[in-house]
C-alpha positions in Angstrom: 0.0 0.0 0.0 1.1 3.5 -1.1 0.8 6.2 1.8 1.5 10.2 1.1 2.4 11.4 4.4 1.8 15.5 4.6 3.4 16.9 7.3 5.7 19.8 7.6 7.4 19.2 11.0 10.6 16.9 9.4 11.0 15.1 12.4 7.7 13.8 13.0 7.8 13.3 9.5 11.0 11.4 9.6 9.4 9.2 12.4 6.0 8.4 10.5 8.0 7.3 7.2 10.0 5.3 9.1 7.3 3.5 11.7 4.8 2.6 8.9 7.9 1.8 6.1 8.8 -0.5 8.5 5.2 -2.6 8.3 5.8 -2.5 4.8 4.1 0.0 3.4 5.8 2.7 0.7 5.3 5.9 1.8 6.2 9.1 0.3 6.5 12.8 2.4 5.6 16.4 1.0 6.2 19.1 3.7 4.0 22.0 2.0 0.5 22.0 1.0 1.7 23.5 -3.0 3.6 20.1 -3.1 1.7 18.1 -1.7 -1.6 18.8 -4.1 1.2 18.5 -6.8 2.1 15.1 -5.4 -2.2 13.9 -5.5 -2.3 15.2 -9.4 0.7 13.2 -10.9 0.8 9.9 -8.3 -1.5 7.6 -7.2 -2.4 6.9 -3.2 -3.8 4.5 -1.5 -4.2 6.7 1.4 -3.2 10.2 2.5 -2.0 11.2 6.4 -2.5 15.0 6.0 -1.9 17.8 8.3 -4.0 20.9 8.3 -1.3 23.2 9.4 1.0 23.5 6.7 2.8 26.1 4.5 1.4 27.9 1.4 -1.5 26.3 1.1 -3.5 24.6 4.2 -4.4 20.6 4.7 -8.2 21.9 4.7 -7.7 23.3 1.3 -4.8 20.4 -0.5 -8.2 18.2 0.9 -10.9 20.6 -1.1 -8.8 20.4 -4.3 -8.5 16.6 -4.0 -12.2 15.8 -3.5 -12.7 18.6 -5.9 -11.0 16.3 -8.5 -13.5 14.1 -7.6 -10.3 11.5 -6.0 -11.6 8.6 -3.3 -8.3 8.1 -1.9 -8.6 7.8 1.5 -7.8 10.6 3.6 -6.9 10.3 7.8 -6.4 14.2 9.1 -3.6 14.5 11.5 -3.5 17.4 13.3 -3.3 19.6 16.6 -6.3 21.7 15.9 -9.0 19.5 18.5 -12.2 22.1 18.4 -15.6 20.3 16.8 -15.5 23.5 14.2 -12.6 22.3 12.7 -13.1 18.5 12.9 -16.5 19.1 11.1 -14.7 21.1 8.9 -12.3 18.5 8.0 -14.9 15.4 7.9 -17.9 17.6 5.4 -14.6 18.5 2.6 -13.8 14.8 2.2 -11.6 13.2 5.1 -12.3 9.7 6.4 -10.8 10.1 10.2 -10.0 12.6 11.8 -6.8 11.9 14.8 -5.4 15.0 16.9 -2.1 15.3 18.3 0.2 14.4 20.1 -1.4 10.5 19.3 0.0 6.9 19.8 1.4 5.4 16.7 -0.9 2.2 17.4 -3.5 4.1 17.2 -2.8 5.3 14.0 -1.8 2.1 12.5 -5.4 0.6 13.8 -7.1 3.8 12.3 -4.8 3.1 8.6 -6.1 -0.6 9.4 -9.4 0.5 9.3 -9.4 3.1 6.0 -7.7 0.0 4.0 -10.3 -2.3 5.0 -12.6 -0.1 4.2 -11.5 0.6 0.6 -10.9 -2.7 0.4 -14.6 -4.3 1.5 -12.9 -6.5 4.0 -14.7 -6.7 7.3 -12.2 -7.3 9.8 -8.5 -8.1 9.9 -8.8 -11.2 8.4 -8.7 -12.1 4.9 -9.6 -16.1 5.1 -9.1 -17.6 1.1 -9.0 -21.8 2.5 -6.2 -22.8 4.2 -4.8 -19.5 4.0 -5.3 -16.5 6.8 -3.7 -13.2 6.2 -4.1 -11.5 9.4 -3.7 -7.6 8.7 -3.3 -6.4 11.9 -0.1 -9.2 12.8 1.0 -8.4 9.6 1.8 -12.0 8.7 0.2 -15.2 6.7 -0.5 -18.2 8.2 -1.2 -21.6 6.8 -3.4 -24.3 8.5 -1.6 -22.1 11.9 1.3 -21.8 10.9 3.3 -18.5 9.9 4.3 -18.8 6.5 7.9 -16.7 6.3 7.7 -14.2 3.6 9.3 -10.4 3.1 7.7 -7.4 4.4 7.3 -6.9 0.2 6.1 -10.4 0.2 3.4 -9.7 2.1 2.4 -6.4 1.0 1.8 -8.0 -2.3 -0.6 -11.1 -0.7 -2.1 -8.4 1.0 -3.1 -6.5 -2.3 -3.8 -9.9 -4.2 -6.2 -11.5 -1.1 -7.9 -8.2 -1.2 -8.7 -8.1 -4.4 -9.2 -12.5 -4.4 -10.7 -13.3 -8.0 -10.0 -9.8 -10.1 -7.2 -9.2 -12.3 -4.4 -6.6 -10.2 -2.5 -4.8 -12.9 1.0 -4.9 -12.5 1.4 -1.0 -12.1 -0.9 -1.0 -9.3 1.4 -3.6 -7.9 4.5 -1.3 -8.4 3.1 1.8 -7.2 1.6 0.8 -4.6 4.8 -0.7 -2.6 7.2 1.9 -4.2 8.1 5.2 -3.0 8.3 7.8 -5.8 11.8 8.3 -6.0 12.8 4.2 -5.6 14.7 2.6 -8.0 12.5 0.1 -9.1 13.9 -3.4 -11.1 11.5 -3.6 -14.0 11.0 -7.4 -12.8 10.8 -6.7 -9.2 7.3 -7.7 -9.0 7.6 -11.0 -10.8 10.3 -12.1 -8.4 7.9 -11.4 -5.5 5.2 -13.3 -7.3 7.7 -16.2 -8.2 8.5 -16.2 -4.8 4.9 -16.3 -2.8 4.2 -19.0 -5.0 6.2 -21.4 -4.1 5.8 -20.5 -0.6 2.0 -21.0 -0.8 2.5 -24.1 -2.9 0.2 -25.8 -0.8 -2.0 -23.8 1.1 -5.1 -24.3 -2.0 -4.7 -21.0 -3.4 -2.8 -20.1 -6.6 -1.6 -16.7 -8.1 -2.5 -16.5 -12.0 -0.3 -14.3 -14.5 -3.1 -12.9 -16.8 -0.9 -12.3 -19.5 -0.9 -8.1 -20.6 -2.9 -7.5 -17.8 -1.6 -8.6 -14.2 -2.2 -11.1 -11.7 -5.2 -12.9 -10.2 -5.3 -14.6 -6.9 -7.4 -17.3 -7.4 -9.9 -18.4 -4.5 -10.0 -22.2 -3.5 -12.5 -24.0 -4.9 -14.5 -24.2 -1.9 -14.7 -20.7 -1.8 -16.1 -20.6 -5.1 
């Protein structure tokens, strides 16, 4: 999943790239409101941690453009303005949560947790396809019980595959949704990580399908059918 993180103090910044990096997720950071909105017109998202304080142009107002451009990208609002006026505010332009500062960084994984399953139609933090469970909020993939050891890139792309269990992924969604914009990417980085969760899920029932010119397909077990 790719995460735009908006937020102009660098070292909470820093600190929020690194914490949700490390669960995998490819996040990129835009300290003004100007670059920001630039960021949302040229990239794609799967979710945006915005702050309403910001040079040049305001979070309230990157948000207005964004839903202007009629964009569902997800949007949590992290900021230290607590009065109702303003979370109103924020909630009838377009955000989907709203978290105030100073916060617990569980708390805004759970709330990130919650936005994803959201956009994904997934109920809970389970994704159950068989013998497979992908549990979302462990961050890990289990197999009749037992952990099945895979890369935090691994993962991430299960994650986007179970979510989306019998539709075609294309393999650009794949790329930009683990890669941070300025990444040196290997043009066959995302077969290798396909390759690779194959034959670690040889035998948990489920299979992942190369639709060829298009992308991938997780396929559901038959049961599931």
């Amino acid at each position: 999943m790719r995460i735009l993180v908006v937020e102009d103090d660098a070292i909470l910044a820093d600190g929020l790239a690194h914490a949700l990096r490390s669960r995998g997720y490819a996040v990129d950071c835009m300290a003004t409101g100007v670059d920001a909105d630039s960021a949302l017109m040229s990239g794609e998202y799967d979710l945006v941690v915005l702050d309403i304080e910001l040079p040049l142009i305001d979070g309230f107002e990157v948000l207005r453009r964004l839903r202007k451009r009629k964009a569902t990208v997800a949007v949590l609002v992290l900021t230290a303005r607590d009065s109702v006026h303003d979370r109103i505010h924020g909630l009838d332009l377009g955000a989907d949560d709203y978290l105030t500062k100073p916060f617990e960084m569980g708390e805004l994984e759970a709330r990130i947790r919650a936005l994803v399953r959201r956009a994904n139609g997934v109920a809970d933090n389970e994704i159950a396809l068989g013998r497979l469970v992908i549990d979302l909020k462990g961050r890990r993939a289990l197999v009749d019980g037992a952990c099945v050891e895979l890369s935090a890139r691994e993962l991430a792309v299960l994650e986007i595959l179970a979510a989306r269990a019998g539709r075609v992924v294309p393999k650009d969604a794949l790329m930009s949704s683990l890669y941070q914009w300025d990444e040196d990417v290997s043009p066959n980085a995302i077969e290798i990580y396909v390759h690779r969760l194959r034959k670690k899920l040889g035998d948990s029932g489920v299979s992942i399908r190369t639709v060829r010119g298009l992308g991938y397909l997780l396929e559901r077990p038959q049961a599931q059918l």
